[in-house]
C-alpha positions as CSV (number, residue, x, y, z in Angstrom):
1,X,-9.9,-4.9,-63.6
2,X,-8.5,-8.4,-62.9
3,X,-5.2,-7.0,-60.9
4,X,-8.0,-4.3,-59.4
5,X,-9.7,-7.2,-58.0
6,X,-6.6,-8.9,-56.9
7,X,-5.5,-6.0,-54.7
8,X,-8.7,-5.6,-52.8
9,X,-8.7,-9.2,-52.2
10,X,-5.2,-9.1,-51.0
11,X,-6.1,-5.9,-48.7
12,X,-9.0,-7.6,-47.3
13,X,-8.0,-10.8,-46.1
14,X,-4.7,-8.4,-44.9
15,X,-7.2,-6.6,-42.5
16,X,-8.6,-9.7,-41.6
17,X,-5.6,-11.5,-40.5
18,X,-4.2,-8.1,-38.8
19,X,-8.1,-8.1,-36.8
20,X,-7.7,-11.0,-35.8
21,X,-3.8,-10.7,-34.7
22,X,-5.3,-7.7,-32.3
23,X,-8.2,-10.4,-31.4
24,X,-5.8,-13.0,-30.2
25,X,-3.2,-10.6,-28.6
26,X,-2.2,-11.3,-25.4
27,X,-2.4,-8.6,-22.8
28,X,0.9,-6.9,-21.3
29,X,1.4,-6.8,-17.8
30,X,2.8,-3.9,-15.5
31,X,3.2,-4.2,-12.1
32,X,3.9,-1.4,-10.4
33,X,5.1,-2.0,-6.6
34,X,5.5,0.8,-3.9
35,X,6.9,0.1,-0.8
36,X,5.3,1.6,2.5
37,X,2.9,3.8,0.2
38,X,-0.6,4.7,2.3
39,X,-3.5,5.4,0.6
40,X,-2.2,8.7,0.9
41,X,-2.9,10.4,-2.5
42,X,-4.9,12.6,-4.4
43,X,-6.8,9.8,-6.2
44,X,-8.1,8.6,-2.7
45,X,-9.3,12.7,-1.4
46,X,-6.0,13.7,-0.1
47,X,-5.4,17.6,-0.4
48,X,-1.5,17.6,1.0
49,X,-0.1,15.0,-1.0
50,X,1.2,15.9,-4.2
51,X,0.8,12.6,-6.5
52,X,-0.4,14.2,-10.1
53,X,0.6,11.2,-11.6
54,X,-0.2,8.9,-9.9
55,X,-4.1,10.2,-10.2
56,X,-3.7,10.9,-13.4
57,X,-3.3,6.5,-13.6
58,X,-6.6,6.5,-11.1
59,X,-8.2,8.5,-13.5
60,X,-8.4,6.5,-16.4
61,X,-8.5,3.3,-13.8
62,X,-10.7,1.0,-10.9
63,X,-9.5,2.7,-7.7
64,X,-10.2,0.4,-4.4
65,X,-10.5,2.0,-1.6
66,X,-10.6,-0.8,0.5
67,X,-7.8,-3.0,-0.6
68,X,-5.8,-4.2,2.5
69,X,-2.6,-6.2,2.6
70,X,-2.5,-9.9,4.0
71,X,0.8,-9.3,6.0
72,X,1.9,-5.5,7.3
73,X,5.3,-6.2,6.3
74,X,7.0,-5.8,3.3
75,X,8.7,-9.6,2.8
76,X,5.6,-11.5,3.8
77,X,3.1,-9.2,2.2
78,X,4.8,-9.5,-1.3
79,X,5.6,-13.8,-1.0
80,X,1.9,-13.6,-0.2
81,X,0.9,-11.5,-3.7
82,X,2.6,-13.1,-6.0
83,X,1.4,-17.0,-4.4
84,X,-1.9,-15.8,-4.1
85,X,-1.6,-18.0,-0.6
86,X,-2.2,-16.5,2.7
87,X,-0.2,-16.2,6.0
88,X,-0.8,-18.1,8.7
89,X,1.7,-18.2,12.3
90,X,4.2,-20.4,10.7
91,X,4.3,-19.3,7.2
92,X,5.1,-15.7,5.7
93,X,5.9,-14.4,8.6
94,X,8.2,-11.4,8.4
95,X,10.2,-8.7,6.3
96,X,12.7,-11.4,5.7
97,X,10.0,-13.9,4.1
98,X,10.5,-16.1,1.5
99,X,8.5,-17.9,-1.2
100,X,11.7,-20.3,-1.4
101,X,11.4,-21.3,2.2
102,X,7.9,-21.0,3.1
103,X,5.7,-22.1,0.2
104,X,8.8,-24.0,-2.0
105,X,6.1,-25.7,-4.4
106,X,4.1,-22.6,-4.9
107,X,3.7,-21.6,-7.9
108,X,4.1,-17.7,-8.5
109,X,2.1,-15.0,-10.9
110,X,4.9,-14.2,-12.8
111,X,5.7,-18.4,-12.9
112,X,2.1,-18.7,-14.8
113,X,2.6,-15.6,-17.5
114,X,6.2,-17.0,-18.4
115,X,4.7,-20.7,-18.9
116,X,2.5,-18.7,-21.0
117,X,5.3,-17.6,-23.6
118,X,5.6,-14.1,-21.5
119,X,8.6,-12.7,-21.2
120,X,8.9,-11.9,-17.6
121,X,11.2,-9.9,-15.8
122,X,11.5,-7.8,-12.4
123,X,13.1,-4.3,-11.3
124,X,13.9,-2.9,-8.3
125,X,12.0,-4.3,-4.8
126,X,8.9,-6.7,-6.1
127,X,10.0,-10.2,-4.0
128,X,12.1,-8.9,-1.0
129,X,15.1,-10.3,-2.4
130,X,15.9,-10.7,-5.8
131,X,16.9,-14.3,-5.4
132,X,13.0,-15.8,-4.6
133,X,11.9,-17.9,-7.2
134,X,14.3,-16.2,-9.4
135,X,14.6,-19.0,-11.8
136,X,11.2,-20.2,-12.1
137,X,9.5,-16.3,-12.8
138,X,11.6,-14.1,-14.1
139,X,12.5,-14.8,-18.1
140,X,15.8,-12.2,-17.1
141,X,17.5,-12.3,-13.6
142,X,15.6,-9.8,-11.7
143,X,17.5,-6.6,-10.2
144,X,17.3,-5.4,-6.9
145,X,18.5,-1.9,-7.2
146,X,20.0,-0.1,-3.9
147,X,20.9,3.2,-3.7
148,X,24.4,2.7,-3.6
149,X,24.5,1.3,-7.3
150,X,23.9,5.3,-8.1
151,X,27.2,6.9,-8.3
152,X,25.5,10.0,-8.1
153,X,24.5,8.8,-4.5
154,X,28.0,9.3,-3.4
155,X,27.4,12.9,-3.2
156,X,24.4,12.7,-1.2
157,X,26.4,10.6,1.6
158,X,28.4,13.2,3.5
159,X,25.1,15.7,3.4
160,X,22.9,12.5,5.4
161,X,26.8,11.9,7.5
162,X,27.0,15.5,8.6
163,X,23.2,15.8,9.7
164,X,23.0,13.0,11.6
165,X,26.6,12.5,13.1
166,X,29.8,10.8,12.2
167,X,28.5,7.0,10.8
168,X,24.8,7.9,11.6
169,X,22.3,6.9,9.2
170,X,19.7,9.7,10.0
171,X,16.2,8.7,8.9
172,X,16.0,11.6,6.3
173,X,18.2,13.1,3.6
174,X,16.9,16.2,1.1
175,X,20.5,16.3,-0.9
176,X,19.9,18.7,-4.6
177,X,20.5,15.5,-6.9
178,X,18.8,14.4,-9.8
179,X,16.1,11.5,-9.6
180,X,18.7,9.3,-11.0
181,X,21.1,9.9,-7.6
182,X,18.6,6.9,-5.8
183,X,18.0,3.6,-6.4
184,X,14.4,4.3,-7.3
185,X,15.7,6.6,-10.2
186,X,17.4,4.0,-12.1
187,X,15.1,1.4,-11.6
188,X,12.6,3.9,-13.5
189,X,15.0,3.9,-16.4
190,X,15.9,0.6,-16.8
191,X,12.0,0.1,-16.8
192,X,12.0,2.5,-19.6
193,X,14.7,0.6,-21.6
194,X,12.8,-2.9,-20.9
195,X,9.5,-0.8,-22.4
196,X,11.7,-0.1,-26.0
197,X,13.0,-3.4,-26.1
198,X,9.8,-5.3,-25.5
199,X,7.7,-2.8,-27.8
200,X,10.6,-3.9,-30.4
201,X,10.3,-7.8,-29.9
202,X,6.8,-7.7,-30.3
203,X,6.3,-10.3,-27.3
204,X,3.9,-10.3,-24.7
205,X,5.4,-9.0,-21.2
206,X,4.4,-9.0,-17.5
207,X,7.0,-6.3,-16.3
208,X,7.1,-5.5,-12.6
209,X,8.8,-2.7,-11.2
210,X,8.9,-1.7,-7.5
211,X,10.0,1.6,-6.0
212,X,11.7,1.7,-2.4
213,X,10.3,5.0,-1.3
214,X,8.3,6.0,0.8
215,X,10.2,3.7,2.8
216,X,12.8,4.9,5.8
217,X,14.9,6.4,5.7
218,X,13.3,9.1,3.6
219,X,15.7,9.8,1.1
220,X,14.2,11.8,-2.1
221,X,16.2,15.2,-4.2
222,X,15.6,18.2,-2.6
223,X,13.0,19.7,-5.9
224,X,10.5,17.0,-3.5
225,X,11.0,18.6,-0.5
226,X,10.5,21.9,-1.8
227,X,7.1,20.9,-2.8
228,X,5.4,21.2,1.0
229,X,6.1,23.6,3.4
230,X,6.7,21.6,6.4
231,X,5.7,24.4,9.2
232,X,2.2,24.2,8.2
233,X,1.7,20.4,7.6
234,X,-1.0,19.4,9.4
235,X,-0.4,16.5,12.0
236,X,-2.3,13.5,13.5
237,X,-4.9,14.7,16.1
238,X,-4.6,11.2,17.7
239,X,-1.5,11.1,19.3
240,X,-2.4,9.1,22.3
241,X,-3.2,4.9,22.0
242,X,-6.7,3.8,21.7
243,X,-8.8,3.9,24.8
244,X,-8.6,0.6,26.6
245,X,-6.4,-0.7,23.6
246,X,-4.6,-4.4,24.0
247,X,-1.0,-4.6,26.3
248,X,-0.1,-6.2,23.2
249,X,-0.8,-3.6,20.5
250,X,2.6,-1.5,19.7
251,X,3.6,0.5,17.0
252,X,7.1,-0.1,14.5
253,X,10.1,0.2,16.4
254,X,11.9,0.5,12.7
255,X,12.2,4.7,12.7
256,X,14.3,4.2,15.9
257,X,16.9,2.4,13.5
258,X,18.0,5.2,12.5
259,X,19.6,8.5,13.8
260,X,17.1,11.2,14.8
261,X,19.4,13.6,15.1
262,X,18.3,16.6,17.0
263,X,14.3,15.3,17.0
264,X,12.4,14.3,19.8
265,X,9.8,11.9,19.3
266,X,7.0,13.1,21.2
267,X,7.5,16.9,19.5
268,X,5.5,18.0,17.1
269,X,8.8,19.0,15.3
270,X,9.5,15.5,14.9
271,X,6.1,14.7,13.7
272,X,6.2,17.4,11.0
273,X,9.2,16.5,9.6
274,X,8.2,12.5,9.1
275,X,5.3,13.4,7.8
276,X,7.6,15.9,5.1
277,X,10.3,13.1,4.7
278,X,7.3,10.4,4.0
279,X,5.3,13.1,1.1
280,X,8.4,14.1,-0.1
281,X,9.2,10.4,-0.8
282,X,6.0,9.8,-2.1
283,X,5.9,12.6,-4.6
284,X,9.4,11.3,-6.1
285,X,7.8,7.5,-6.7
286,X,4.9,9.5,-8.0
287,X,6.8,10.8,-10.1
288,X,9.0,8.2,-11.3
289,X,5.9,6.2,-11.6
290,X,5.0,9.1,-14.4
291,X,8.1,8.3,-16.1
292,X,7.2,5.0,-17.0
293,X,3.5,5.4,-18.1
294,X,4.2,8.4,-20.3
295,X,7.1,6.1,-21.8
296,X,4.2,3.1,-22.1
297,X,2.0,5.9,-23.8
298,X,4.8,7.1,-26.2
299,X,5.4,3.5,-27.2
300,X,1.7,2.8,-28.2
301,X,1.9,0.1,-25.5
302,X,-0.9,1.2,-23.3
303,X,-3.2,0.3,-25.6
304,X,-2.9,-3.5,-24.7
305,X,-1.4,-3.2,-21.5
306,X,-3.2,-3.9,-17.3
307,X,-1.2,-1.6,-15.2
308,X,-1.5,-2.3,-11.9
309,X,-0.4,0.0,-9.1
310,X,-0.1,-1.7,-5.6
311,X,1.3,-1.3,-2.4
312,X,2.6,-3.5,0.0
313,X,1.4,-2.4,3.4
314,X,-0.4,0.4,5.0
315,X,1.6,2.9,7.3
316,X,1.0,5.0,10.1
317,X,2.1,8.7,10.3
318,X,1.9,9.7,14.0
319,X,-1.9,8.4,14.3
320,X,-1.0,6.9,18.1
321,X,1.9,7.7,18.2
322,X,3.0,5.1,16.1
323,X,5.1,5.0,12.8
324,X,5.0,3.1,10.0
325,X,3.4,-1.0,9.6
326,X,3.8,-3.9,12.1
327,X,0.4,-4.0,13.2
328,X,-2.8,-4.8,12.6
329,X,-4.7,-1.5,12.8
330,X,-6.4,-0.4,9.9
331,X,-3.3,2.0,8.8
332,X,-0.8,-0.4,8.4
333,X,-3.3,-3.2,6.6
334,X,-5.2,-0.8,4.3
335,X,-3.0,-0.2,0.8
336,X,-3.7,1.6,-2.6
337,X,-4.8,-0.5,-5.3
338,X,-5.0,1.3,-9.1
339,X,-6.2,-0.9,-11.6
340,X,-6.5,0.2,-14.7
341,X,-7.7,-2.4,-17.8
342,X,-7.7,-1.3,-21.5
343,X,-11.6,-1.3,-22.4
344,X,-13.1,-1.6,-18.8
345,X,-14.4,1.0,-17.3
346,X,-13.2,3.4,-14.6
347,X,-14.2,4.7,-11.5
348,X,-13.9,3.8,-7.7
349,X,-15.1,0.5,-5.9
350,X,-15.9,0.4,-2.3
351,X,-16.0,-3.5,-2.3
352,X,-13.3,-5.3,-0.1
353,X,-10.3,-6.6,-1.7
354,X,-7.0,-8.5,-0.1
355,X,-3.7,-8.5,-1.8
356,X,-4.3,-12.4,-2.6
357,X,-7.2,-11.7,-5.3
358,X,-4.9,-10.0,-7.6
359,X,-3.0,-13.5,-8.7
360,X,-6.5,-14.6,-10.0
361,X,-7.8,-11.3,-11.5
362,X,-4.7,-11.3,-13.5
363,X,-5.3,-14.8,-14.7
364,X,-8.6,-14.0,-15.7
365,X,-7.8,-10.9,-17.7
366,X,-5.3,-12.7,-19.8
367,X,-6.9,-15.9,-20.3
368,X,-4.5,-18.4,-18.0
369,X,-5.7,-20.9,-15.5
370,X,-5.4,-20.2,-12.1
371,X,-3.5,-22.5,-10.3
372,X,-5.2,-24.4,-7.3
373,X,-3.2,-23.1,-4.1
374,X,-4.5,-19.7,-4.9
375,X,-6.8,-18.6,-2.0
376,X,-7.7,-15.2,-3.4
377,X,-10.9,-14.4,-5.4
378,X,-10.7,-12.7,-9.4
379,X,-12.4,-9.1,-9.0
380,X,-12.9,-8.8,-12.5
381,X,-16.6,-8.2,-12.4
382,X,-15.3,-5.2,-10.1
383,X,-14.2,-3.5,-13.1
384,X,-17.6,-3.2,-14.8
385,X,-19.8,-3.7,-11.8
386,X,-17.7,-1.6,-9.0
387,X,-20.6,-2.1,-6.6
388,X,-20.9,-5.6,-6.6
389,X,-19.5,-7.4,-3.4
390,X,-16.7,-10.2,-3.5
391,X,-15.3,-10.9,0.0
392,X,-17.6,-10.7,2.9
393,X,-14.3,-10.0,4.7
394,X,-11.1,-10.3,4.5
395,X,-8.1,-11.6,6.5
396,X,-4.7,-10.3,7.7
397,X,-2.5,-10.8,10.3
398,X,0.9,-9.6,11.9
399,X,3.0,-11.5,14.2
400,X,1.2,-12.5,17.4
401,X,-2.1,-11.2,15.8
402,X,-4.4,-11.7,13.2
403,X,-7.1,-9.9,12.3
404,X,-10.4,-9.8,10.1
405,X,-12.1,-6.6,8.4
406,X,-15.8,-6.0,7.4
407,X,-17.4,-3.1,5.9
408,X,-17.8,-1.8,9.3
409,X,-15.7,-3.7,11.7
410,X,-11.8,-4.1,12.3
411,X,-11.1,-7.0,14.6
412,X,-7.6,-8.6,16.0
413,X,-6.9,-11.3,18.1
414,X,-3.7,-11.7,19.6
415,X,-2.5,-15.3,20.9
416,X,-2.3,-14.0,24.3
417,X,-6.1,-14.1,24.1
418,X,-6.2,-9.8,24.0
419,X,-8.8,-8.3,21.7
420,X,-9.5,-5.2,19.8
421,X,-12.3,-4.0,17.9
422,X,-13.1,-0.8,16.1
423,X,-16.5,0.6,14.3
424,X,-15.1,2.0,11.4
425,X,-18.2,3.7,10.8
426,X,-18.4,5.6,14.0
427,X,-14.7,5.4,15.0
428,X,-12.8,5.3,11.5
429,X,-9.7,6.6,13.3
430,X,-9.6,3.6,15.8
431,X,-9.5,5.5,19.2
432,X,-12.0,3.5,20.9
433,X,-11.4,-0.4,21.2
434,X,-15.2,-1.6,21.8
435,X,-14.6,-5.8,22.8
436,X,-16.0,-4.7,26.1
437,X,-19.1,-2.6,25.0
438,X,-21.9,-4.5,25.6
439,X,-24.1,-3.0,22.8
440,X,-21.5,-4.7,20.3
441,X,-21.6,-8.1,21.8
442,X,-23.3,-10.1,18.8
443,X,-20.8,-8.4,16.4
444,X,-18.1,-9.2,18.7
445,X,-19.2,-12.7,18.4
446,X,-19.7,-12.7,14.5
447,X,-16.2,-11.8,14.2
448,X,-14.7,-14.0,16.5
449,X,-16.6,-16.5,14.3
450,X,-15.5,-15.4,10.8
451,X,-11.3,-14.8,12.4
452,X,-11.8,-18.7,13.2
453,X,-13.0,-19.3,9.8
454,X,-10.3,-17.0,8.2
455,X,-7.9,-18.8,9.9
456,X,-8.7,-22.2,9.3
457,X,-9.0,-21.4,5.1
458,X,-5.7,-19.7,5.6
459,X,-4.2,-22.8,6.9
460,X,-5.6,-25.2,4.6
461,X,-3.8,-23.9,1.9
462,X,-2.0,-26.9,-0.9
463,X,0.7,-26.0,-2.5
C-alpha cells in the first residue's frame, strides 16, 4: 500500500512539473519569406493559381487581406520588417538596402528572440544580403542560397542559353529538373534538417526561410509549368495607364533586364507567358513551402510553433502595362500575410496591416518586450477579434513617392508635387486617378493631411 502510494505521488507531481514545462514553453518561430509573391492565391479567391499548400496554411490560419508592404522593393521592404522602423527619403531606400547602413543601432526581430535564449538562424533570401546584422541575429551564419550552389542547376543552363541566345539571361526557364535543381529547393531542405535538429535540442527557435521565386527571371522544373495551360490564361483587361495618371508614375523597368527572346511586350503573347512564368513560380514555392510544414507536422513541432507566411512586396502582372513592384499602386504595395497561431482562431481579417506591425505582434505572442524604435502596432487582438480596427491607415512609399492607404482610398504624392488618388471601392483596379474630381475634394484633403502625418511619424523614428 505504502510503495502504491509512493508511485501515485511520484506520477502526480510528474504531470505537474511536465504541465507546467508545456505552460512555460516558449513558442517557436517560422518565418516564411516569399519574394515578389502577390496576393495571388487560392486562400485570397484566386481560381488560376494553383497554391494547395499554401491554403491549406490559410486554412488553419488569420489571413489579411489588406496587409501592404512599407517599401515596394525587396531590400528596403525586408530592413524595414525585421526593425519594425519605417522608410522615409533618406533611409531604406532601395533593393540594395541595408539595416547595417541605414538604421546601424536598430535592433532586429530575430536580435530580440536570440537575447531571449532562441536559437536563431536564417535560409535563403530574408535580409537582402546575408551579411546584415549577421552577427547580432542569427545564432548560425545565415545562408543565402543562389541557384548556382545546385549542381543540378548546371543542366538547366544551356536549355535558358539556347532559348534566349548565346550569354542571354532570358527572363524564363521550364528545364525537367527536380525541385532540388534551384536555389529555392535546397533552401527547403536545409529548412528541413534545421526542423530535426532543433526538434532534437529541445530549444526554442525562430527559423526564417525565404524563397526567391516568384521573382524574375522565372525559373521553376517543368512538372510547374505543366500545371496551367498558358493559351487560355486570362490576361489584364487594363493594359493602358490610368486616366489622367501622374508624368511621374512608371512601371519596373527590371523584366527588361533580361532577354525576351522572341516576345514583344505590348503582345498578348508576351503577357500570357509572364503571367505562366510568374504561376509557375508560384506553385513551386507553394510547394516547397508544403515541404516544410508537413516536415513541422511530422516532427510534432506545430503544436507550439507561429508560422508566419509573408511577402515582401506586391507585383504587377500586366495591370497597365506594368510588371512587377517599384511603385506605389496598390499592386505592388499590397502583400499576403498568413498567420497562423497555435490556439487562436482562424479566419480572414479585413483590418489594415503594414509590414512594420509584425515585429511587435511577434513580441507579444512570445512574451518579449518590444523594443522602442518599433513604429509598428501588435495585431494580436486581430487573431481573436478579426474585425476589430488597428491602423486608421497605413503608410508606404517608393522612391520619389510616398503614399498612404485607407479602407477606401489609395493616395501618393510624388516630390515633384504630382498626385494620384484612387477609390478602391468604386475603382479597385486604379484606372481612374480622381485628385481633380471635385466631388472627392474633402477626401483629397484628409489624405493629404494624414500622408503629412505619416510622414512626419516615419521620420521621427529613434533608434
Amino acid at each position: 500500500m505504502k510503495t502504491r502510494r509512493t508511485i501515485l505521488v511520484l506520477l502526480t507531481l510528474l504531470f505537474v512539473v511536465r504541465a507546467g514545462a508545456a505552460e512555460d514553453a516558449k513558442p517557436n518561430i517560422l518565418f516564411i519569406a516569399i519574394d515578389d509573391l502577390r496576393p495571388e492565391l487560392g486562400c485570397y479567391g484566386d481560381t488560376v493559381v494553383k497554391s494547395p499548400h499554401i491554403d491549406k496554411l490559410a486554412a488553419e490560419s488569420m489571413v489579411f487581406d489588406r496587409a501592404y508592404c512599407s517599401v515596394a522593393v525587396c531590400g528596403a521592404s525586408r530592413a524595414s520588417l525585421m526593425t519594425g522602423i519605417l522608410p522615409t527619403k533618406n533611409r531604406y531606400i532601395d533593393f540594395l538596402a541595408k539595416v547595417d547602413e541605414d538604421t546601424p543601432n536598430a535592433v532586429t526581430m530575430p536580435q530580440v528572440f536570440k537575447d531571449a535564449g532562441y536559437f536563431t538562424k536564417a535560409n535563403g533570401k530574408v535580409f537582402h544580403t546575408a551579411t546584415d546584422t549577421a552577427e547580432r541575429s542569427w545564432s548560425r551564419p545565415a545562408r543565402r542560397v543562389g541557384d548556382a550552389d545546385s549542381e543540378e542547376s548546371e543542366s538547366a543552363a544551356p536549355a535558358a542559353r539556347k532559348k534566349g541566345g548565346k550569354g542571354a539571361k532570358l527572363f524564363f526557364d521550364d528545364a525537367d529538373v527536380p525541385d532540388n535543381a534551384y536555389g529555392d529547393g535546397i533552401v527547403a531542405e536545409q529548412t528541413i534538417a534545421d526542423l530535426r535538429e532543433l526538434k532534437e535540442s529541445g530549444k526554442p527557435f525562430f527559423l526564417a526561410c525565404g524563397f526567391i521565386r516568384p521573382h524574375l527571371p522565372f525559373i521553376a522544373p517543368k512538372k510547374y509549368w505543366d500545371l496551367y495551360d498558358e493559351a487560355t490564361l486570362p490576361i489584364a483587361d487594363n493594359r493602358f495607364k490610368p486616366e489622367d495618371a501622374p508624368d511621374a508614375l512608371h512601371g519596373s523597368g527590371e523584366f527588361k533586364t533580361y532577354s525576351l527572346g522572341k516576345f514583344r511586350p505590348a503582345s498578348e503573347a508576351f503577357h500570357r507567358k509572364m503571367r505562366h512564368g510568374y504561376f509557375a513560380s508560384t506553385s513551386y514555392s507553394d510547394k516547397l513551402t508544403g515541404d516544410v510544414l508537413n516536415e513541422l507536422e511530422r516532427l510534432g513541432l506545430a503544436e507550439n510553433t507561429i508560422v508566419i507566411l509573408w511577402g515582401d512586396h506586391g507585383w504587377h502582372l500586366g495591370e497597365h502595362n506594368f510588371w512587377g513592384k517599384h511603385n506605389t499602386m496598390h499592386n505592388a504595395l499590397r502583400i499576403p500575410l498568413i498567420v497562423k497561431v497555435p490556439g487562436k482562431m482562424q479566419g480572414k481579417s479585413g483590418s489594415l496591416i503594414q509590414s512594420v506591425d509584425i515585429f511587435p505582434t511577434l513580441c507579444s505572442l512570445a512574451g518579449l518586450e518590444v523594443p522602442k524604435s518599433v513604429q509598428g502596432h501588435s495585431f494580436v487582438e486581430l487573431l481573436s477579434a478579426p474585425d476589430k480596427k488597428i491602423n486608421e491607415a497605413v503608410y508606404a512609399r517608393f522612391k520619389e513617392a510616398d503614399a498612404v492607404v485607407t479602407d477606401q482610398f489609395t493616395y501618393s504624392r510624388y516630390s515633384n508635387g504630382e498626385e494620384m488618388m484612387y477609390d478602391l471601392q468604386k475603382d479597385p483596379k486604379e484606372n481612374r486617378n480622381i485628385v481633380g474630381n471635385p466631388e472627392y475634394a474633402s477626401t483629397l484633403k484628409f489624405m493629404r493631411e494624414e500622408l503629412h502625418r505619416r510622414i512626419k511619424l516615419a521620420e521621427s523614428a529613434a533608434f
